[in-house]
N, C-alpha and C positions, 0 to 999 in steps of 0.2 A: 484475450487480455494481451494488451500490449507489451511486448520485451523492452525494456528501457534500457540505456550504454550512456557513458558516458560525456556523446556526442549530443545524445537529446536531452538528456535528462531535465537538465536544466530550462529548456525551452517548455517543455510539458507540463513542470510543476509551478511556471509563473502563470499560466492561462487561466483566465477568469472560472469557467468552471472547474470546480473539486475535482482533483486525482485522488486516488489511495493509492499508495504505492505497497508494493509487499517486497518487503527485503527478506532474501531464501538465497537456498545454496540448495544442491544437487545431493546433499547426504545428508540432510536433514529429514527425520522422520516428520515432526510434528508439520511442517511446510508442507509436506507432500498427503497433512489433510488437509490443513488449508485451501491451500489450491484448489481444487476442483468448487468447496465452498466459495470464495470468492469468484470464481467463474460462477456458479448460480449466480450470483447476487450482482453480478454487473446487467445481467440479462434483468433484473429488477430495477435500478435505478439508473436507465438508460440517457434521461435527459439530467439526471442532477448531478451525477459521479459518474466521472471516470476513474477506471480501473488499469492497475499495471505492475507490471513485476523488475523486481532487479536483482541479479545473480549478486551477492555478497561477494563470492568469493573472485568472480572475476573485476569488480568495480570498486575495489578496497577502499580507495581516496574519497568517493562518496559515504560508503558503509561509516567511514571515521566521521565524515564533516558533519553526520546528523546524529553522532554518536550510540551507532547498533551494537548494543553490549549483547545480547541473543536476539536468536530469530527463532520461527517468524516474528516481525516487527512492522505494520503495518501503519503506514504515515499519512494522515493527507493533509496534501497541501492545497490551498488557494492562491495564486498571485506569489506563488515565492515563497510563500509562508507555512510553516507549518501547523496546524490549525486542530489537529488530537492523532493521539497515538494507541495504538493499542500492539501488547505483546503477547505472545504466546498464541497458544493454537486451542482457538473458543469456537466453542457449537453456533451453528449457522445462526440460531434464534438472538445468541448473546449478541454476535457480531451484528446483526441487524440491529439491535437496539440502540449498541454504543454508534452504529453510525446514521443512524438517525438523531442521536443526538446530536453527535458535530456537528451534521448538516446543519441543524435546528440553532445552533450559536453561530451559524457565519450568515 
């Protein structure tokens, strides 16, 4: 999964194909099950979503500008856009579902 900074970010989340991004921080319990869950699930949807991380705590001005009130908080975007969210730290089955939905509305 890709580290995301403040340099790229922006160029990653406007590319035609879906990103999810996963906003975490390093002393986050529930993040640190996510994590390893959305690494399965990038090796699953290889051609439709990309997948990516971005540390909250060191990319503050991002963490505000898409308004991360808790993490994990997992966003994708298309084209710039952000396009369905999902919060908290859900079982790999859930998260499969809800992102097959979004896929399913863009």
């Amino acid at each position: 999964m890709q580290e995301l900074n403040d340099k790229d970010f922006d160029e990653q989340i406007s590319k035609d194909t879906p990103l999810l991004v996963d906003f975490w921080a390093e002393w986050c319990g529930p993040c640190k099950v996510v994590g390893p869950i959305l690494e399965e699930l990038s090796g699953e949807y290889t051609d439709r979503l990309r997948f990516a991380k971005l540390n909250t705590e060191e990319y503050q001005e991002i963490t505000g500008r898409f308004g991360i009130m808790g993490i994990p908080t997992m966003i994708v975007f298309r084209q710039g856009k952000e396009v369905g969210r999902l919060v908290g730290a859900l079982p790999k089955e859930h998260l499969k579902d809800k992102i097959d939905e979004m896929l399913a509305s863009i």
